[in-house]
C-alpha positions, 0 to 999 in steps of 0.5 A: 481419497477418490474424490481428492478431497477427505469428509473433513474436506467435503464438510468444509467447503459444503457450501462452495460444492453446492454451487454448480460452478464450483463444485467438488471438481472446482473445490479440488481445482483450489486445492491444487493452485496457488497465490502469491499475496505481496503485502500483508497489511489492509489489503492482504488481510482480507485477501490471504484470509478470504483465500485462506477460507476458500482453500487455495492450497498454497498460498504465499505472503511476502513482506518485511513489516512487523504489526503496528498499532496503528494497523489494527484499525484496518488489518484485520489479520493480526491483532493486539497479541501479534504486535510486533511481530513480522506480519507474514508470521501473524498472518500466517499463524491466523490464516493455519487457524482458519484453515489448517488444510492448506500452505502458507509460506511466509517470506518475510523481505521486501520483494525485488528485483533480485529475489522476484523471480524466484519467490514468484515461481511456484504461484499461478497468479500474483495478488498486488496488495501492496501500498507503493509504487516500486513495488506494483511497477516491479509486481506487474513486469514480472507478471507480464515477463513471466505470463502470471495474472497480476490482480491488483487493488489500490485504496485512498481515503474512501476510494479504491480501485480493482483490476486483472491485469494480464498481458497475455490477453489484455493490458498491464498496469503500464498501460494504465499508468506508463510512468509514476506520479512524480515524488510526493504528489501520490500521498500515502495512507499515513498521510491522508488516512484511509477508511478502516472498512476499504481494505476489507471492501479492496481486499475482498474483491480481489480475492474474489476475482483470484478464485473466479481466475483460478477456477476458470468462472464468470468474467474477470476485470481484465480489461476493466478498471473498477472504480469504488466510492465507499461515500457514495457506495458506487461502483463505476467500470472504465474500459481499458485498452492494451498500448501497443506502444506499452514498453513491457507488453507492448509490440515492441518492448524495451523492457525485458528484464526487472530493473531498479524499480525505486529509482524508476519511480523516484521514492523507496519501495522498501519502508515507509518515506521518512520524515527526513529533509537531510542534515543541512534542512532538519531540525530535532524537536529537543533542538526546536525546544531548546531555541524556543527556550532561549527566546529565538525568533522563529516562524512555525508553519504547520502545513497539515490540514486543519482539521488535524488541529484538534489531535495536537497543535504547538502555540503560535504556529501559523496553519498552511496546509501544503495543498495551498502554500504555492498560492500563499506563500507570499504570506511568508516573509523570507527574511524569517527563519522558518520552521515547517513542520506536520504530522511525521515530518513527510508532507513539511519535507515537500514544503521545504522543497517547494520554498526553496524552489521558490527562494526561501533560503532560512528554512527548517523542516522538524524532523519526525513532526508533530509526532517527534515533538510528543515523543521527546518533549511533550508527552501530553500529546497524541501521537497519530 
């Protein structure tokens, strides 16, 4: 049609060509741009669906994950029959059913350094909904070393955080944040939890500033750092400046190719931080069970915080919650063999580190947690 949209199409987004900023101009803009989601769990579920409604015509999602329970509080894209399946596939499917006019294109792999350039090239911007470092730091270079805006989120508990990073025009997210956190200091949502609602907030808002680029209108956030607090429902604005010194987009870049991003930042970028302190460190819970069994004397420390005490707890365990163990550690008697422990294996894995650090020398970290416990000798537990 002349119009380049069909009357199916003048009926559907009737109410975005009633806005004089978007119109039936703008609306066949969308239609004609793209969007590359990386991640497909709490934030891109209301990003790829909100993109999906407002018909951006092509739209890709890239990650290797399959649909967990434990997702649905907070990933509304999928549901109870898509469990198991690969999200690019669940989402996809969802996004086709609120919106049969546009592409989707799933990639169902982890975004690298090898394949980053290529699934990256038919898209007009980048929308980082991803949950790790590797995966932002490597997202933001190829932003900036492909000239692509990187619109990116972040979540924790109740906060979260939204902003354009473009290069071409202000910062990246290396200017931000020149390095990592170091390991283990920047806990994840399977560690610390996060508000079922955030990511829809998140989410929302970076689909909202990915239409705003795509169609050329208001002001986007390049430039700023939207900070929200759902507990307090504020919104705060920090003014960011491009680093001249910034090793990507800097006046003198040392960076010009996409590197090995999990050894940059210490951690894997590629599923989530097992509960693993390696061979010499880890204990199973059938073999915990079985030295319990036999009388053993063994020192149980349960480093999760207290409040996680009402979902399950093991009899005699001693409570330190990681955040203090440096300052009472002296509580703890070296000459005793002790067993860290806490949900799945991943905050007890940092505890052992710092007690060895500190000398202790009889240490053992259960593997899997708490929640390895309920699996494999008492199933009247919760697993969480």
């Amino acid at each position: 049609m002349a119009t380049g949209l069909s009357h199916e199409e003048i009926l559907r987004y009737s109410r975005h060509l009633l806005i004089p900023e978007i119109g039936l101009e703008g609306q066949c803009r969308l239609k004609h741009t793209s969007v590359l989601v990386v991640g497909a769990g709490g934030l891109g579920s209301p990003a790829a669906l909100y993109l999906a409604a407002a018909g951006v015509g092509h739209i890709g999602l890239v990650d290797y994950d399959r649909v967990e329970f434990s997702n649905l509080q907070r990933q509304v894209i999928h549901g109870t029959s898509t469990l198991n399946q690969l999200k690019v596939d669940s989402a996809r499917s969802r996004m086709l059913d609120l919106n049969p006019g546009i592409q989707v294109d799933a990639y169902p792999e982890p975004l690298t350094s090898a394949n980053a350039r290529q699934v990256a090239a038919d898209y007009d911007l980048i929308l980082d909904a991803s949950d790790n470092f590797p995966t932002r730091y490597l997202t933001n270079d190829l932003c900036v070393l492909t000239g692509k805006p990187n619109v990116y989120g972040a979540i924790y508990r109740f906060e979260g955080q939204v902003s354009v990073f473009d290069a071409r025009c202000g910062p990246c997210y290396r200017c931000l944040f020149p390095a990592p956190p170091p390991p283990g200091l920047a806990p994840s949502c399977g560690d610390s939890g996060v508000l079922g609602v955030l990511p829809g907030t998140i989410g929302t808002l970076q689909a909202t500033e990915a239409i705003k680029l795509l169609l050329g209108i208001g002001e986007p956030l390049v430039g700023k750092l939207l900070l929200y607090n759902a507990l307090e429902m504020s919104f705060e604005f920090i003014r960011l400046h491009k680093n001249p010194g910034c090793k990507v987009c800097g006046t003198d870049p040392s960076v010009s190719e996409l590197m090995d991003y999990e050894a940059f930042c210490g951690v894997p970028g590629h599923g989530p931080e097992t509960g693993s302190a390696g061979p010499e460190w880890d204990i199973t819970a059938s073999e915990l069970d079985e030295r319990l069994r036999r009388g053993e004397t063994l020192c149980l420390v349960d480093v999760r915080e207290p409040h996680e005490l009402a979902i399950s707890s093991l009899p005699g365990a001693r409570v330190i919650p990681l955040g203090q163990l440096a300052a009472r550690i002296s509580e703890l008697d070296p000459s005793q063999e002790i067993v860290l422990f806490c949900k799945a294996g991943i905050r007890s894995k940092r505890a052992l580190e710092l007690m060895a650090g500190a000398g202790f020398h009889k240490l053992k970290n259960l593997k899997g947690g708490i929640n390895a416990w309920a699996r494999e000798v008492d199933p009247s537990l919760p697993i969480y």
